[in-house]
Each structure stands twice: as C-alpha cells, then as structure tokens.
N, CA, C and O of each residue as an XYZ file, in Angstrom:
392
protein
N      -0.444      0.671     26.321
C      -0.279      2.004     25.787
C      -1.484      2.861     26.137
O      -2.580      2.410     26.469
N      -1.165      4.145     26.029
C      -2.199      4.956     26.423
C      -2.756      5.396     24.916
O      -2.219      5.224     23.821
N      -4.298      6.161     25.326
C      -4.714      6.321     24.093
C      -5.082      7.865     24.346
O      -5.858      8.413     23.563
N      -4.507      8.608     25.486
C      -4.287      9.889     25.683
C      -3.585     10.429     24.393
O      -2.408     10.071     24.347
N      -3.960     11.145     23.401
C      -3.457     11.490     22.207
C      -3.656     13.342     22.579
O      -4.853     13.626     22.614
N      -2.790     14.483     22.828
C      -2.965     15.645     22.947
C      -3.997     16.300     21.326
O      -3.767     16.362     20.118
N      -5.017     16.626     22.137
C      -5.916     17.300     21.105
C      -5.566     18.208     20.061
O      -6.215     18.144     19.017
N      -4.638     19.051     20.174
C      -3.620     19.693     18.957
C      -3.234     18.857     17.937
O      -2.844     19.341     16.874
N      -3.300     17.436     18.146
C      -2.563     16.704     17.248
C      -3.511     15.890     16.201
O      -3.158     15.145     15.287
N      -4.868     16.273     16.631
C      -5.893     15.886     16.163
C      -6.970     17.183     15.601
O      -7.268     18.238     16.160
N      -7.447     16.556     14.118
C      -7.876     17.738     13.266
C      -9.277     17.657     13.788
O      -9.790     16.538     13.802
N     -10.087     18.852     14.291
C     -11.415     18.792     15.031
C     -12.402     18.067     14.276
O     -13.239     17.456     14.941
N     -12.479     18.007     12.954
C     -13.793     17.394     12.593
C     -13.590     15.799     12.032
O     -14.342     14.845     12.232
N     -12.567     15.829     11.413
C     -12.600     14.516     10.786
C     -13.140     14.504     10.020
O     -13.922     15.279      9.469
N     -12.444     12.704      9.727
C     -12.980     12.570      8.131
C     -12.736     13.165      7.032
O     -13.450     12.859      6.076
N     -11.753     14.098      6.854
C     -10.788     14.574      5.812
C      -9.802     13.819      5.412
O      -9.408     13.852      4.246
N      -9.213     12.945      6.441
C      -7.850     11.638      6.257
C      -8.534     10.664      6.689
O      -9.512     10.744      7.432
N      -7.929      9.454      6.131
C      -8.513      8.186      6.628
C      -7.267      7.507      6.530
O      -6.431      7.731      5.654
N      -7.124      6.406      7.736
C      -6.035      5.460      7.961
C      -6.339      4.587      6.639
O      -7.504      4.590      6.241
N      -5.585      4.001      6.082
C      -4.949      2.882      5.206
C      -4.437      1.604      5.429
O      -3.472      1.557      4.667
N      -4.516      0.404      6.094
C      -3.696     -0.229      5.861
C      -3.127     -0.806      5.003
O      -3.962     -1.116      4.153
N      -1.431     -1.385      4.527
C      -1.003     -2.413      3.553
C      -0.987     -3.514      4.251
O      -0.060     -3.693      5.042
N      -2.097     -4.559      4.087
C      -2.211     -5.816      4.316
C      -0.633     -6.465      4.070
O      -0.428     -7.239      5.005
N       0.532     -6.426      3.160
C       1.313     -6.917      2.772
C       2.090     -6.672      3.910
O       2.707     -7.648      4.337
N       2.211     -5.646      4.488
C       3.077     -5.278      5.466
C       2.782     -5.298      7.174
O       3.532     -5.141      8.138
N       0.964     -5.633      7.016
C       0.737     -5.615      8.432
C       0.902     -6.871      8.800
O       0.599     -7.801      8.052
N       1.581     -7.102     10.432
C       1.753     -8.172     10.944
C       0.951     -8.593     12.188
O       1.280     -9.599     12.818
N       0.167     -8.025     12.455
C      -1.231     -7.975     13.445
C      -0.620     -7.481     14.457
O      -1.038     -8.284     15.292
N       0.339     -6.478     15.299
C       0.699     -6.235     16.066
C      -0.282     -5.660     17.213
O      -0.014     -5.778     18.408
N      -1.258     -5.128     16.806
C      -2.261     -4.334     17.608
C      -1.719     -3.278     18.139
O      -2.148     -2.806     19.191
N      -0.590     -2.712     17.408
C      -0.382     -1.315     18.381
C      -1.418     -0.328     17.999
O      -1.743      0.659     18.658
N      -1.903     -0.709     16.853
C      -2.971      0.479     15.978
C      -4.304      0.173     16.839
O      -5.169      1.049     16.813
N      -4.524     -0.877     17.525
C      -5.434     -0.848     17.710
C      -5.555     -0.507     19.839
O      -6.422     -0.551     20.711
N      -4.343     -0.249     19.745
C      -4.125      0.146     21.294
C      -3.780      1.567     21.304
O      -4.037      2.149     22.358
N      -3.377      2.092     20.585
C      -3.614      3.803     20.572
C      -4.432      4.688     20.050
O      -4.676      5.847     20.386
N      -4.906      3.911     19.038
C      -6.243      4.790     18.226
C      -7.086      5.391     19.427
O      -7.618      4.767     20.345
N      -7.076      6.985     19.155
C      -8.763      7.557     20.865
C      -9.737      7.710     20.343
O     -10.585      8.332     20.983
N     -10.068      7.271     19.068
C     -11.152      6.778     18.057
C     -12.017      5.430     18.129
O     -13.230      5.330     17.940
N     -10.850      4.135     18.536
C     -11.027      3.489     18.288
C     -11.740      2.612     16.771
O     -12.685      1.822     16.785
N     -11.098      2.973     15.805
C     -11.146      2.816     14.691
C     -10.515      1.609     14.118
O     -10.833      1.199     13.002
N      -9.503      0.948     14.962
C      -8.934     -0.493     14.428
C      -9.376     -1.756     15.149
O      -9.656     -1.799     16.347
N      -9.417     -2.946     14.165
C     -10.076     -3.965     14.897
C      -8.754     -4.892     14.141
O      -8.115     -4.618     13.125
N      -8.631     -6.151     15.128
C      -8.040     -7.013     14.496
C      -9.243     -8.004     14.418
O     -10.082     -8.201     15.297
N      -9.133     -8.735     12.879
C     -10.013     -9.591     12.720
C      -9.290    -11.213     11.435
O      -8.159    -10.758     11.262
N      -9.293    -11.776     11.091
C      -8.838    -12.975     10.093
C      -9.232    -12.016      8.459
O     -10.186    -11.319      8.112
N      -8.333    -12.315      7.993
C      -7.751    -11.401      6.512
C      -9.281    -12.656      6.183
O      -9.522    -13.805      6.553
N     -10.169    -11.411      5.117
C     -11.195    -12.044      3.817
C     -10.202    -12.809      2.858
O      -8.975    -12.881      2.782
N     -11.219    -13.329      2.185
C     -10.528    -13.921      0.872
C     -10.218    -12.707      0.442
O      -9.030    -12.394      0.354
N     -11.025    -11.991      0.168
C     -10.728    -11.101     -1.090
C      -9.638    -10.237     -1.263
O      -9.100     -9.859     -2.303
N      -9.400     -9.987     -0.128
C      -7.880     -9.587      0.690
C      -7.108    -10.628      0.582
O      -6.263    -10.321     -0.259
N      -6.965    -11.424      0.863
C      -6.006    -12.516      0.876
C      -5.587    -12.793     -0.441
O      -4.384    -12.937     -0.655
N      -6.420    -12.891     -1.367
C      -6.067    -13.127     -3.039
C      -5.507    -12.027     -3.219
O      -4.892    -12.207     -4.270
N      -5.269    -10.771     -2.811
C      -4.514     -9.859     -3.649
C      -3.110     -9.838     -2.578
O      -2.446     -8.978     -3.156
N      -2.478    -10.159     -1.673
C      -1.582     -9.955     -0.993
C      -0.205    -11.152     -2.033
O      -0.380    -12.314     -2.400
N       1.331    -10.064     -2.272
C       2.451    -10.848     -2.790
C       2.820    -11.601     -1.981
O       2.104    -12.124     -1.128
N       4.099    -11.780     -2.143
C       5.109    -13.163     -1.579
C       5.304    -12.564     -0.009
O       5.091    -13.252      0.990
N       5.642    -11.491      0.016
C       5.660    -10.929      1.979
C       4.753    -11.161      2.546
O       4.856    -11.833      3.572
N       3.549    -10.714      2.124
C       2.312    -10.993      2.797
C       1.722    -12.017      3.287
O       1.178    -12.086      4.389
N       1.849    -13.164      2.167
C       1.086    -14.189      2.395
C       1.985    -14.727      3.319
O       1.358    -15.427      4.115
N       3.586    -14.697      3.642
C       4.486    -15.279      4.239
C       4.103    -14.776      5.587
O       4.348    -15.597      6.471
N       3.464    -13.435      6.080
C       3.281    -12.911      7.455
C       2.060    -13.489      7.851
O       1.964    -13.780      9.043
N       0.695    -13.815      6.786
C      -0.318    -13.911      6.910
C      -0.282    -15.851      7.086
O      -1.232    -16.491      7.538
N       0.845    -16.380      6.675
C       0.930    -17.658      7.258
C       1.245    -17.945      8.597
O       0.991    -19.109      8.908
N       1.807    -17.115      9.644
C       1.706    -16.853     10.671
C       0.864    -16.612     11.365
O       0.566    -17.292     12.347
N       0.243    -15.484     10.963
C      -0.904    -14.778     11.634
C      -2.128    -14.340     10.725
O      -2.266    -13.364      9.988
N      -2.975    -15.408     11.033
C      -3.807    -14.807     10.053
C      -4.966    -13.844     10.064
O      -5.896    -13.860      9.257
N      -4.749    -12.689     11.442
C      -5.224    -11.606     11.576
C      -5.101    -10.311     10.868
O      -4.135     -9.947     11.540
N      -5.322     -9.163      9.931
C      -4.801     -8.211     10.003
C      -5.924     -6.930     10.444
O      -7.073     -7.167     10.817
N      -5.438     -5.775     10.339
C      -5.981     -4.064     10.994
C      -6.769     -4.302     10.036
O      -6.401     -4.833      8.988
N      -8.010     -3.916     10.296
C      -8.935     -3.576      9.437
C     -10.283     -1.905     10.405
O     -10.679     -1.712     11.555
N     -10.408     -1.412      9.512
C     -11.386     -0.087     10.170
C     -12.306     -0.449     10.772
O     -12.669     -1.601     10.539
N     -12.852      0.119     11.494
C     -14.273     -0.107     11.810
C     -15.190      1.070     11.474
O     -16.406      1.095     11.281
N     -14.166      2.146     11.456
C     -15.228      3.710     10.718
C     -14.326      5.029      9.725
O     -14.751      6.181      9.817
N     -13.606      4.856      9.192
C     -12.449      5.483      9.022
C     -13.266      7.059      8.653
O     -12.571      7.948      8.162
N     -14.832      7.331      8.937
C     -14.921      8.792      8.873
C     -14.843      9.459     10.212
O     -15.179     10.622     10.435
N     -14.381      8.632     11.050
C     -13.920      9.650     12.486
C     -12.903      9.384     12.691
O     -12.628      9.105     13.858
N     -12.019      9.346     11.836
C     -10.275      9.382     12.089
C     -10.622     11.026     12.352
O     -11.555     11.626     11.820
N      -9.965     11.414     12.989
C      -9.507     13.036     13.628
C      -7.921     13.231     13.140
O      -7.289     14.206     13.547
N      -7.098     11.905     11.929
C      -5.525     12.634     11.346
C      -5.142     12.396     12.675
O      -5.746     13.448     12.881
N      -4.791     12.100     13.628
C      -4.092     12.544     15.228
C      -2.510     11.872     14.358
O      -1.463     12.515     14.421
N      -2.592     10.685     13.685
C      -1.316     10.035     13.465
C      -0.917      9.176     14.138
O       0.087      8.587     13.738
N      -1.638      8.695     15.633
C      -1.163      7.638     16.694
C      -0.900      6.358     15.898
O      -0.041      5.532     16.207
N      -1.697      6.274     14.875
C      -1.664      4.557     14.131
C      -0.402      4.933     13.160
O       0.303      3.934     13.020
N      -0.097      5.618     12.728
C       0.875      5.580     12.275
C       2.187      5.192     12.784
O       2.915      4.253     12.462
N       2.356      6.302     13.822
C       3.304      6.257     14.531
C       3.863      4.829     15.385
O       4.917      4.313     15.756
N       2.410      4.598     15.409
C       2.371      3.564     17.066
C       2.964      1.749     15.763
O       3.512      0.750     16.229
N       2.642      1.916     14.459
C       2.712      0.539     13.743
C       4.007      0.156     13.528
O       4.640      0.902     12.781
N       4.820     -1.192     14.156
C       6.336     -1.220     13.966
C       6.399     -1.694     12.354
O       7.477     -1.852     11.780
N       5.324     -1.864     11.813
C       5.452     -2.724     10.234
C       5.445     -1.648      9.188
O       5.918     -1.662      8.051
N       4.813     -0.734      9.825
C       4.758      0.309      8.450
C       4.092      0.562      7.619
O       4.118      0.895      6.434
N       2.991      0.220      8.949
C       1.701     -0.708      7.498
C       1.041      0.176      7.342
O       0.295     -0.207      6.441
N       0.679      1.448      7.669
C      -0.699      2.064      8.217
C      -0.144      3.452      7.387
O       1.044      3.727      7.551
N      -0.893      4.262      6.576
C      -0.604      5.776      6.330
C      -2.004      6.623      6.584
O      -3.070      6.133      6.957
N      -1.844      7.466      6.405
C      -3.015      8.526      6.207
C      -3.032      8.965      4.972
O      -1.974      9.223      4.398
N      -4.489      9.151      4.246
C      -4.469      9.343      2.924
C      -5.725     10.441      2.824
O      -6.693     10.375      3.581
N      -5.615     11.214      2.039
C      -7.185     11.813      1.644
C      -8.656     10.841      1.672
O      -8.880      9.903      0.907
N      -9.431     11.265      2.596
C     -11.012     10.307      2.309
C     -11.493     10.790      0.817
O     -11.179     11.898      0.382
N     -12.106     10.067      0.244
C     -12.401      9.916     -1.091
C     -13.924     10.071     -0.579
O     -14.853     10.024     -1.384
C-alpha cells in the first residue's frame, strides 16, 4: 500500500485527534501500519496489562496472534483517517487527544 495520503485529508497541525485502538477487535493485520504517512503504528506482542483486560473475542484473536497496533506518537496523527479506513477489523477510531 501506498502511504501517499492527499494533504487535504490531513489536519495541518495535529495532535487534536489521536488514533485508538480496540485491542478486542484488532487482529494484527498491519494495514494501519502500512498506510499511516506518520508512521505512528507499530506491531508489537500485546503487555500483560493489555492482555488482562481483553473479553472472550479478544483473547480468542490474541490466541492466534499475539501481536497487536500499538502508537508510537499519537501527537502527530494529522486526523488524515488512513488507519481507519485502511483496518479490515474495525479496530482503530479517531478520538479527541486528551
């Protein structure tokens, strides 16, 4: 995939939205981490601490794969939406940075 994202589609400063993932729903696909022009997603092995809070879906995907999306800076998300778009699980939203 390309990570050509048209600059209109991206808010100039960032760091107003930040990607989200639901661990319950991510299945390590790496599309988030093949379109981000941030480069903001890493796949890495789910923490405990993550892992203790995931239900019955999760732990069932995470017995498979025990990678999920995790940030590496979520104050230079630029909102573009590529991780959204690009995730077949559904895992990923944009939310207000806190």
């Amino acid at each position: 995939m390309s990570k050509s994202i048209p600059k209109n589609n991206c808010d100039e400063t960032g760091g107003k939205l930040m990607p989200v993932v639901n661990f319950n729903n991510c299945g390590a696909k790496e599309d988030c981490v093949a379109v981000c022009p941030y480069d903001l997603f890493e796949m890495r092995p789910i923490t405990v601490a993550d892992k203790v809070k995931l239900n019955l879906k999760g732990k069932i995907k995470t017995f498979f794969d025990k990678r999920k999306a995790y940030l590496t800076d979520s104050s230079r998300c630029h909102a573009c939406g590529a991780c959204v778009q690009a995730c077949p699980e559904g895992a990923i939203k944009l939310m207000k940075a806190v």
